[in-house]
N, CA and C of each residue as an Amber inpcrd file, in Angstrom:
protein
   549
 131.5520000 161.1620000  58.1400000 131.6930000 160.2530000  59.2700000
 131.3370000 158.8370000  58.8130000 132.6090000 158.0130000  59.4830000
 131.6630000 156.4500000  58.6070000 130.8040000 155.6240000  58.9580000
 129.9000000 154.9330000  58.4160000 128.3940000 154.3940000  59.0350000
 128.8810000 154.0070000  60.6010000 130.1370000 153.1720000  60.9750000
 129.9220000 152.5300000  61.8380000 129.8570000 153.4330000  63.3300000
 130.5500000 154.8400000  62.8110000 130.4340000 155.8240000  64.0460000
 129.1620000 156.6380000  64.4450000 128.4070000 156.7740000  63.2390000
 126.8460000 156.9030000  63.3120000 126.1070000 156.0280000  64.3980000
 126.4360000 154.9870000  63.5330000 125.7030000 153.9010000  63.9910000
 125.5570000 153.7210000  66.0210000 127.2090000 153.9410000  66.3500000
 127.4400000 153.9210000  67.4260000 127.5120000 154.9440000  68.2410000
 127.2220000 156.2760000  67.4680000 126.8110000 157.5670000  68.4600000
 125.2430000 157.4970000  68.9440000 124.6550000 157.0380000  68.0440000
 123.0730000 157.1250000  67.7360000 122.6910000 156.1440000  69.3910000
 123.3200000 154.8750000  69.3070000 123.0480000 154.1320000  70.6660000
 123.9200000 154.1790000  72.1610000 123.9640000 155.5160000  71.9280000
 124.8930000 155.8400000  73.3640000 123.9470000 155.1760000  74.6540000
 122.8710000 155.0250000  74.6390000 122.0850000 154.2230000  75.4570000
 121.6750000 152.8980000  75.6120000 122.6540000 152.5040000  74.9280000
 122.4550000 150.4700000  74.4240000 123.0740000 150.0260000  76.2050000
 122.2060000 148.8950000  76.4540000 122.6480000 148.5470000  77.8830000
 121.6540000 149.2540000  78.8770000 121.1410000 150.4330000  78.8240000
 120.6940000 151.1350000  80.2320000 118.6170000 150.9720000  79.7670000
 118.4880000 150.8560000  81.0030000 116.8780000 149.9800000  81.1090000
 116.3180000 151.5070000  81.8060000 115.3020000 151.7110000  81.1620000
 114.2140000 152.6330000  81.6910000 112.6580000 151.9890000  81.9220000
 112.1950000 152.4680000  82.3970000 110.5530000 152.2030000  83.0130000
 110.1240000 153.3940000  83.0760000 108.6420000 153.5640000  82.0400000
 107.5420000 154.1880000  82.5710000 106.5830000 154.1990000  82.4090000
 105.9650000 155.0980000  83.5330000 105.1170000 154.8350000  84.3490000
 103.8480000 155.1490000  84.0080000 102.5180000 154.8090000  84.0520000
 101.6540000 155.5380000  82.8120000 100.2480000 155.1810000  84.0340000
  99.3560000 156.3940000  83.9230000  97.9460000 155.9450000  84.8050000
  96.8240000 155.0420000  83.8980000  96.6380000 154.3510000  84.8660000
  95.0640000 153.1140000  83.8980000  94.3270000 153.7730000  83.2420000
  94.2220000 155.0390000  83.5000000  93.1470000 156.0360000  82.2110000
  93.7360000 157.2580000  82.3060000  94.3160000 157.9230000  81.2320000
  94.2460000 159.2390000  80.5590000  95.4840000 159.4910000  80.8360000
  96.4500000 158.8290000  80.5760000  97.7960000 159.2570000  80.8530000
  98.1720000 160.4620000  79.2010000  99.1320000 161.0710000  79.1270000
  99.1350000 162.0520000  77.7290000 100.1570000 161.4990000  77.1610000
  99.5130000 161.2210000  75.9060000 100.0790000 160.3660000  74.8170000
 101.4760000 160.6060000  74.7090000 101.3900000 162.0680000  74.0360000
 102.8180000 162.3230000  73.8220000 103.9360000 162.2860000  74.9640000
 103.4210000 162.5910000  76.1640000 104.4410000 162.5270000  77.2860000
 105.0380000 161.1950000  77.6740000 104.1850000 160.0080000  77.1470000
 104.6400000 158.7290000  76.9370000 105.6340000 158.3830000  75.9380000
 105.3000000 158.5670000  74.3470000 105.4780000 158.1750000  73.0180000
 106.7460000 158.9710000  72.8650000 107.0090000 160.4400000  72.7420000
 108.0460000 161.5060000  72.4550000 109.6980000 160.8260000  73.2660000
 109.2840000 161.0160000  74.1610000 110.5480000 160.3450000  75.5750000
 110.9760000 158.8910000  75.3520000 109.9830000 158.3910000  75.1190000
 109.9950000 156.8050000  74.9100000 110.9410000 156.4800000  73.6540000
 109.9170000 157.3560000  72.3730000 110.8920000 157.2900000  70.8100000
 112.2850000 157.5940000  71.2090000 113.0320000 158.4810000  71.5360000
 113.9140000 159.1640000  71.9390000 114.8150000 158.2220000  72.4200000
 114.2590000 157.8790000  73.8540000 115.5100000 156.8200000  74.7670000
 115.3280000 155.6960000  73.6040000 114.7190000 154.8490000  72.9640000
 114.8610000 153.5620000  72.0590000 115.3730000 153.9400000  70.7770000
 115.3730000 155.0390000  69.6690000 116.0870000 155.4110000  69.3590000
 117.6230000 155.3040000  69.5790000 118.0250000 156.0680000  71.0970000
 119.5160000 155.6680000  71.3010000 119.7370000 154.6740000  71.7130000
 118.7610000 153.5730000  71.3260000 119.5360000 152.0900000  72.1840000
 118.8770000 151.9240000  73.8860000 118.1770000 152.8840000  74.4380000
 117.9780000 152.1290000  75.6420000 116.2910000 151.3070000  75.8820000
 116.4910000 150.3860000  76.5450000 115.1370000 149.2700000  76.2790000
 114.2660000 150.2630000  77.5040000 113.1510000 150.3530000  77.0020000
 112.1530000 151.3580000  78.2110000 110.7170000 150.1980000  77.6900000
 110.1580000 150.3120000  79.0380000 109.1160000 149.1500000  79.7950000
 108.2190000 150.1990000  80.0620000 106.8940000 149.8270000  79.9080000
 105.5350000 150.5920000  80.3220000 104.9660000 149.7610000  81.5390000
 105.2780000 150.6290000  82.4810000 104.5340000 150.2970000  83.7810000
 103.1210000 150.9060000  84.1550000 102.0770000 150.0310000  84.9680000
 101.0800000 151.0520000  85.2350000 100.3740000 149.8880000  86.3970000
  99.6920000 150.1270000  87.1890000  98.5160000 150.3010000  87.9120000
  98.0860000 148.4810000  87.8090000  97.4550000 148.4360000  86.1110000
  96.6780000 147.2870000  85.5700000  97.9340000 146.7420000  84.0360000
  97.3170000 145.8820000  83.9730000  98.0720000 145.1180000  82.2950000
  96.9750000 144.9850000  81.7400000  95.9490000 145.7800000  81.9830000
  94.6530000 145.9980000  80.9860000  95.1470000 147.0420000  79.8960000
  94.8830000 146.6470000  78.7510000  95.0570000 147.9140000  77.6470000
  94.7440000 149.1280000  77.7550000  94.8640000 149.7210000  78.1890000
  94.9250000 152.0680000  78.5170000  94.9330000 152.5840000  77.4950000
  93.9330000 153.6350000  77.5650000  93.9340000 154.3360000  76.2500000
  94.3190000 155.9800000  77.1240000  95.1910000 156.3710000  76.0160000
  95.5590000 157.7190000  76.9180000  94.5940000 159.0360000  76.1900000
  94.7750000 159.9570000  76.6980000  93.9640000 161.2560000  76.6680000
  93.5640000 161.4580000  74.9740000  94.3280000 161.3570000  74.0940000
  94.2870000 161.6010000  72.6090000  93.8990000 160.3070000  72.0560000
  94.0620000 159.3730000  72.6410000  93.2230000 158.2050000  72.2350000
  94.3790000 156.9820000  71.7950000  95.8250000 157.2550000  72.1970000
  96.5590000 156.1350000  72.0000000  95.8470000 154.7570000  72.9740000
  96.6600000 153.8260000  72.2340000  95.9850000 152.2480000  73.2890000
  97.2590000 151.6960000  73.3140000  98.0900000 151.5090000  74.6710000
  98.9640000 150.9700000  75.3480000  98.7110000 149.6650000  75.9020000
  99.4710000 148.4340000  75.9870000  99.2460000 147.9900000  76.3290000
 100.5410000 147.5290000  77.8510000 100.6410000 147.6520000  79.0290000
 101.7050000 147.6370000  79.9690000 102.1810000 146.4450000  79.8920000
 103.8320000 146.7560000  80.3320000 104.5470000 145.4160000  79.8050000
 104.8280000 145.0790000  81.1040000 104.3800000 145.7670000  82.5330000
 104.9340000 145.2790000  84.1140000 103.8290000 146.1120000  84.9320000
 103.4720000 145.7540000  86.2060000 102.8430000 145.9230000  86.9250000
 103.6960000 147.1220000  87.7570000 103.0990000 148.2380000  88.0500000
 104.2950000 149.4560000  89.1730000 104.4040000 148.7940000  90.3920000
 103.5530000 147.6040000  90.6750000 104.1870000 146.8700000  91.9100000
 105.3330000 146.3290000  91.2560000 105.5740000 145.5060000  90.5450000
 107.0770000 145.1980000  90.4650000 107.6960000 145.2070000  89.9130000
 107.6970000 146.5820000  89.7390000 109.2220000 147.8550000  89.4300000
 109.9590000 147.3850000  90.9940000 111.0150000 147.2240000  90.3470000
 112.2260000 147.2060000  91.6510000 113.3360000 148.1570000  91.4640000
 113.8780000 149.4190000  92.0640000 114.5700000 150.5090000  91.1880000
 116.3070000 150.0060000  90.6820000 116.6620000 148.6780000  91.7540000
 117.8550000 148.0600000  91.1710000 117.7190000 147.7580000  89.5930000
 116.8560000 147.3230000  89.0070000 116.6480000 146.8120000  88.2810000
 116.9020000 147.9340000  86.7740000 116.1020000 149.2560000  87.2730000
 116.4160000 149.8630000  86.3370000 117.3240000 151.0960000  86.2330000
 117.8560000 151.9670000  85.6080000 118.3020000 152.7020000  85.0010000
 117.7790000 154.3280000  85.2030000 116.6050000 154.2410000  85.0630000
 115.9660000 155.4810000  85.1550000 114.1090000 155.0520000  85.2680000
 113.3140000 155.6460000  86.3920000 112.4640000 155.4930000  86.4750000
 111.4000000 157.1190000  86.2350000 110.6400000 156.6790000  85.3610000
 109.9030000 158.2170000  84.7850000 108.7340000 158.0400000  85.1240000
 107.7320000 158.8760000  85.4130000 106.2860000 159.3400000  85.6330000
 105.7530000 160.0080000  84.3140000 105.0580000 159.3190000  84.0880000
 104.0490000 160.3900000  82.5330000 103.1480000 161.1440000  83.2290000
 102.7450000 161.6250000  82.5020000 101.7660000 163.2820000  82.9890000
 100.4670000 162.8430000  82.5000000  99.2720000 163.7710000  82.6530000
  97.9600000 163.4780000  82.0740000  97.1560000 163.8890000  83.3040000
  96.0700000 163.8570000  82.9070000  95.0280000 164.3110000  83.9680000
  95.1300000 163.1550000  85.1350000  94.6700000 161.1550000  84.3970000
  94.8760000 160.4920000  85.1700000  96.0570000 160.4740000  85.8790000
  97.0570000 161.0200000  85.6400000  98.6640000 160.5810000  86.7300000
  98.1720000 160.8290000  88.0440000  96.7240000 161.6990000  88.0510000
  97.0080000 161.8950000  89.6170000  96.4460000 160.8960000  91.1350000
  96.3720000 159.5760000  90.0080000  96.0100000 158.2340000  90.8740000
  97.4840000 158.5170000  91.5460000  98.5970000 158.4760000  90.9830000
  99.4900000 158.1930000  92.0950000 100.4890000 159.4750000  92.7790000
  99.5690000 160.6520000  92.9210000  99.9540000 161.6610000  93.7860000
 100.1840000 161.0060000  95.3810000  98.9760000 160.5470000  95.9070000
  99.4850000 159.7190000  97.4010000  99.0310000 158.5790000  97.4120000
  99.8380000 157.7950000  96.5260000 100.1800000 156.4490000  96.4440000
 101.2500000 156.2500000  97.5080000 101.1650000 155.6660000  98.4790000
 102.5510000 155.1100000  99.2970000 103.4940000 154.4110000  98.4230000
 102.8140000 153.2160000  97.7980000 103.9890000 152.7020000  97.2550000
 104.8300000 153.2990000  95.8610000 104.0300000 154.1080000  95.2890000
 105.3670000 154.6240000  94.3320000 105.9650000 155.5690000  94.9540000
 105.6820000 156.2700000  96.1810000 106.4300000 157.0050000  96.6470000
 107.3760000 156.1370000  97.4350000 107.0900000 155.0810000  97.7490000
 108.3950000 154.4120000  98.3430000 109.1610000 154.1160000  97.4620000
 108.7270000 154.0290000  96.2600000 109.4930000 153.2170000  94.8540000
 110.6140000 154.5870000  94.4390000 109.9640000 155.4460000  94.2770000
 110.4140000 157.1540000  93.6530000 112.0150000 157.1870000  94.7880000
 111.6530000 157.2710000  96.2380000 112.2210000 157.4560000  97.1910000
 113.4950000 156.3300000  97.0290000 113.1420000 154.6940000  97.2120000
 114.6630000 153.7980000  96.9030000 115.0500000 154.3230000  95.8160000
 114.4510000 154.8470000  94.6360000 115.5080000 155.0800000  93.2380000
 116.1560000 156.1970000  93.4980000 115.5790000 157.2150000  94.0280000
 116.6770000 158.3940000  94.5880000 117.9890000 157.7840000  95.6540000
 117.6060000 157.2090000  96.3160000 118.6230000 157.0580000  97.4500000
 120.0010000 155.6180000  96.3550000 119.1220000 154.7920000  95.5090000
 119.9720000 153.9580000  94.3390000 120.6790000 154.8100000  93.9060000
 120.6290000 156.6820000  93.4500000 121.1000000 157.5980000  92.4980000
 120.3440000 157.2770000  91.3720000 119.4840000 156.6600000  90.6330000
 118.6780000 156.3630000  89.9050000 118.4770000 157.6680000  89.2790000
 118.1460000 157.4270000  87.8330000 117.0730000 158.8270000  87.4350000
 116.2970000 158.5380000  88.0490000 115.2550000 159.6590000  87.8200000
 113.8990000 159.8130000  88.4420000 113.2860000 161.0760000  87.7390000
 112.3930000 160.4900000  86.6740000 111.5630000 161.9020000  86.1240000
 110.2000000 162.3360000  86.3410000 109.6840000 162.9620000  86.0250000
 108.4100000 163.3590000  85.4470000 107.5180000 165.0290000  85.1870000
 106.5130000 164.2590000  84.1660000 106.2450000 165.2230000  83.0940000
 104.3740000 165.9300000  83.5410000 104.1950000 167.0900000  83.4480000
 103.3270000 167.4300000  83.3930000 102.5940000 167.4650000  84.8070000
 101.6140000 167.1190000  85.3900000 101.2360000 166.9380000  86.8150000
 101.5980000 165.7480000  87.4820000 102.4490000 164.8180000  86.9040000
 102.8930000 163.5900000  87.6520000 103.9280000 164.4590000  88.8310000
 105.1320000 165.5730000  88.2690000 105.8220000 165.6920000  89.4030000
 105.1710000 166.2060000  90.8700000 103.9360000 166.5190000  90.8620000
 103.2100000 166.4770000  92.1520000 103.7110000 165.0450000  92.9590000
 103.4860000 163.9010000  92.4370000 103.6920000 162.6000000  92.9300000
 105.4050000 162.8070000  93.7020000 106.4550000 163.1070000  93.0620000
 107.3980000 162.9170000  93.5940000 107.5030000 164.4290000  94.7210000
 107.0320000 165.4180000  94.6660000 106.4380000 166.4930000  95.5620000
 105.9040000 165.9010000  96.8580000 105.1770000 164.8940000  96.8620000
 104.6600000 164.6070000  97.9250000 105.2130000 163.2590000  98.3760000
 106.2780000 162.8240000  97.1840000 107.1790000 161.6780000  98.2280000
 108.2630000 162.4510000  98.7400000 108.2310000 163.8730000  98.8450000
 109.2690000 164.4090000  99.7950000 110.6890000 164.0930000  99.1090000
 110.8980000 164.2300000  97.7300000 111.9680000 164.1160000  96.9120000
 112.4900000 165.3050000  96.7070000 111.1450000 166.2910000  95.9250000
 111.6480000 167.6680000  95.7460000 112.0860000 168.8270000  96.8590000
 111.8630000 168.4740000  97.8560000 112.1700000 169.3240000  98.8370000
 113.8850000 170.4550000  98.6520000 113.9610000 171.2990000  98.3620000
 114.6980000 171.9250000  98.1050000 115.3410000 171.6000000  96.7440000
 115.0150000 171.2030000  95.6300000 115.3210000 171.0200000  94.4780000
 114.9370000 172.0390000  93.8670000 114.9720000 172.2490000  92.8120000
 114.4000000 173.1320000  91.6290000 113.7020000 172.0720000  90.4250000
 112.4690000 172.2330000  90.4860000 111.4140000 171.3210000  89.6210000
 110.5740000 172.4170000  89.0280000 110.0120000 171.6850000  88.0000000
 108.2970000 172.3450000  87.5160000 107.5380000 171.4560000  87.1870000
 106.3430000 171.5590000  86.9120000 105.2790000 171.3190000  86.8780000
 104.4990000 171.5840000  85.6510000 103.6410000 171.1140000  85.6930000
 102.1730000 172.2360000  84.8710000 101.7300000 173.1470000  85.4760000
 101.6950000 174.3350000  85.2600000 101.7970000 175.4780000  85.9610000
 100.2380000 175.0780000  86.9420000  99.3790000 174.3540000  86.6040000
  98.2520000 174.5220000  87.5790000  98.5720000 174.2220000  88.9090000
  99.8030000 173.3960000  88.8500000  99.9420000 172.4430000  90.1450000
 101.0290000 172.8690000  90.7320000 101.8920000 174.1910000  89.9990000
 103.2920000 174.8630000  91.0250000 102.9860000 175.0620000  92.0830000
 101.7400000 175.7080000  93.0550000 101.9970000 175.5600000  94.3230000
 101.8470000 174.5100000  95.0700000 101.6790000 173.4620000  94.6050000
 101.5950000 172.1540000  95.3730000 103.3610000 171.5230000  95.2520000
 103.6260000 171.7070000  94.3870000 105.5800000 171.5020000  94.8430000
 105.6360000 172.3530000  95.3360000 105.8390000 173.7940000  95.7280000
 106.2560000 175.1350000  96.0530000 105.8640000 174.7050000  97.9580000
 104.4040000 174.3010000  98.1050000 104.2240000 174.1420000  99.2620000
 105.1820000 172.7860000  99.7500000 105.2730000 171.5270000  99.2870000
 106.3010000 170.8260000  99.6130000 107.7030000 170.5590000  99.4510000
 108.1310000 172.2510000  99.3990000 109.3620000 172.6700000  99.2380000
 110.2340000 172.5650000  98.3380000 109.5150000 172.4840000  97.0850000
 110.1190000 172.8210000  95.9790000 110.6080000 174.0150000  95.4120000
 111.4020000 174.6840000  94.2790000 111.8650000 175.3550000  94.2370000
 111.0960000 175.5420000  92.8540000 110.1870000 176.1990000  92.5320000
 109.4130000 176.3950000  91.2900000 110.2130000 177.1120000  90.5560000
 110.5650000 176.0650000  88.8920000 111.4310000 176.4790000  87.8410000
 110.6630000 177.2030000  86.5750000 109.6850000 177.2950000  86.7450000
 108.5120000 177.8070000  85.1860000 108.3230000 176.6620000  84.4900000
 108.4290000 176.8420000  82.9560000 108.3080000 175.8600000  81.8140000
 109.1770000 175.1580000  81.7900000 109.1710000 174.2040000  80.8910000
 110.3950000 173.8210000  80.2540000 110.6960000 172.2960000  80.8950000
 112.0840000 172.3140000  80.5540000 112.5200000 171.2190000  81.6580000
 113.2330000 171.3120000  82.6050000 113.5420000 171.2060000  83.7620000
 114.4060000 170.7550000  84.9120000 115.5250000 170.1770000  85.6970000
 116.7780000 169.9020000  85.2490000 117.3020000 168.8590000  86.1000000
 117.9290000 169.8060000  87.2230000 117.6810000 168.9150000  88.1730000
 118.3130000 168.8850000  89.8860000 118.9940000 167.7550000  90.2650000
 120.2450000 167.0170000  89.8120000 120.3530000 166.1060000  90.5470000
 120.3090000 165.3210000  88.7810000 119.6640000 164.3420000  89.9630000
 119.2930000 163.1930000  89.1510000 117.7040000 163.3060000  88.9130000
 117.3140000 164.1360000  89.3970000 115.7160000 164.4910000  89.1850000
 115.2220000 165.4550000  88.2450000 115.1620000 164.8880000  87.4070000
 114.0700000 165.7080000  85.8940000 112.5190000 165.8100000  86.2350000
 112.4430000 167.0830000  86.0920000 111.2130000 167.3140000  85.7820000
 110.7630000 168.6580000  84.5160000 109.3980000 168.2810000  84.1500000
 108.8100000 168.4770000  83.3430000 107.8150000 169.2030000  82.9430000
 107.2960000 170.5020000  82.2410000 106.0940000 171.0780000  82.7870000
 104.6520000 170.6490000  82.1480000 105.0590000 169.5990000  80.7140000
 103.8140000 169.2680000  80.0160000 104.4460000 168.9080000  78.2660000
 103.4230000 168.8860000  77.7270000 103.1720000 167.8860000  76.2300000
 104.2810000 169.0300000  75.5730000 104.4150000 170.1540000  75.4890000
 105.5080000 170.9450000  74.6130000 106.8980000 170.8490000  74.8920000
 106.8180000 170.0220000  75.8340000 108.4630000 169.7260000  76.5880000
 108.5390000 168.2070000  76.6650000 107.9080000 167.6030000  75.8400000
 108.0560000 166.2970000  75.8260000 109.3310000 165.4640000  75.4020000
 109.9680000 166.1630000  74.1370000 110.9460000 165.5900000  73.9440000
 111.6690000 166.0530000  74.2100000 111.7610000 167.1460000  74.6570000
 112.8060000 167.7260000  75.6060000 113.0060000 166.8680000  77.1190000
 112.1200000 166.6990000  77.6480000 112.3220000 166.1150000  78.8520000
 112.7850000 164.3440000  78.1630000 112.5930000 163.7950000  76.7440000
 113.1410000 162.5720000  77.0040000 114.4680000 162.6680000  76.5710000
 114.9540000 164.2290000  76.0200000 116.6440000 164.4860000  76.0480000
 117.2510000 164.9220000  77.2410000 116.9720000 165.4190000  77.9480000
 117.3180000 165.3590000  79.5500000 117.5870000 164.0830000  80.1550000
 116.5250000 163.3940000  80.1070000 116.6340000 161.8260000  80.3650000
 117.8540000 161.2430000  79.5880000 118.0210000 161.2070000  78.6330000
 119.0270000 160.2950000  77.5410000 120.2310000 161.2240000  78.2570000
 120.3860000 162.5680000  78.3130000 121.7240000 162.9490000  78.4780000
 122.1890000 162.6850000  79.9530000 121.1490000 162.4950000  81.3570000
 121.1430000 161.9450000  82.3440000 121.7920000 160.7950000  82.6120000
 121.4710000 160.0350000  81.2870000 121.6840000 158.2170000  81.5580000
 123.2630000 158.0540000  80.5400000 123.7290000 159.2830000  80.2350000
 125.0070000 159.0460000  79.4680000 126.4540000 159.3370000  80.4490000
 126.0210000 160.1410000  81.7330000 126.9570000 160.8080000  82.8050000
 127.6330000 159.2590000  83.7250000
């Protein structure tokens, strides 16, 4: 194959903008870094949103520094909006405003992901309601009770909604994402 078709399979994602989303303490490294490598790899520009623009150190001890505030994420703006996982994600389980944020990017058709116990957050913005999602298995009956359709491990798509069950499905869930943002 000749370089230049490499070159141009490799960035099937050149042009499309992702954001994510990461908690002020203990977000999981890899559920950030794996997904992230992945979509920039093929060309698409992805933004670290969070809480603060204070430097975050996540669970394994990465140090992030956020390039936008999750107040202003606007979902026109992007492409696909993701939730990282970690113990901290669960600052924004009942957050109003990312659930209003989660909610315009669904109704935009937007992606909309997340990994590990973040999809609780979109569980309780009343997204998953009859979807098929997972979780980290600690937290399946908390989608299950807000009418989710509990999928096991692995990864998820419903829609335009990926979800995720944790750190062994990491780059799996940021190839879901990439093959999401190629349709």
């Amino acid at each position: 194959m000749p370089k230049e078709e490499v070159a141009k399979e490799e960035k099937t994602l050149a042009g499309k903008k992702v954001v994510m989303i990461i908690a002020p303490e203990n977000f999981r490294d890899e559920e950030l870094i794996e997904p992230q490598g992945v979509l920039t790899e093929k060309g698409a520009a992805v933004k670290v949103a969070c809480a603060s623009l204070e430097t975050v150190k996540g669970m394994l001890g990465a140090q992030v520094k956020p390039d936008m505030l999750v107040s202003d994420i606007k979902p026109e703006d992007w492409d696909a909006i993701i939730l990282v996982g970690g113990t901290g994600s669960s600052v924004y389980w009942d957050d109003s405003s990312v659930h209003s944020l989660v909610n315009e990017a669904v109704k935009q058709n937007k992606i909309v992901g997340a990994i590990c116990i973040a999809p609780v957050t979109l569980a309780n913005a009343g997204i998953l309601s009859g979807k098929k999602a997972t979780v980290y298995q600690s937290e399946a009956q908390k989608l299950k009770d807000k009418g989710a359709e509990y999928a096991g491990e692995g990864v998820q798509r419903d829609g335009n909604i990926i979800t995720a069950s944790g750190p062994p499905a990491a780059r799996e869930f940021g190839n879901a994402i990439a093959q999401a943002l190629t349709k």
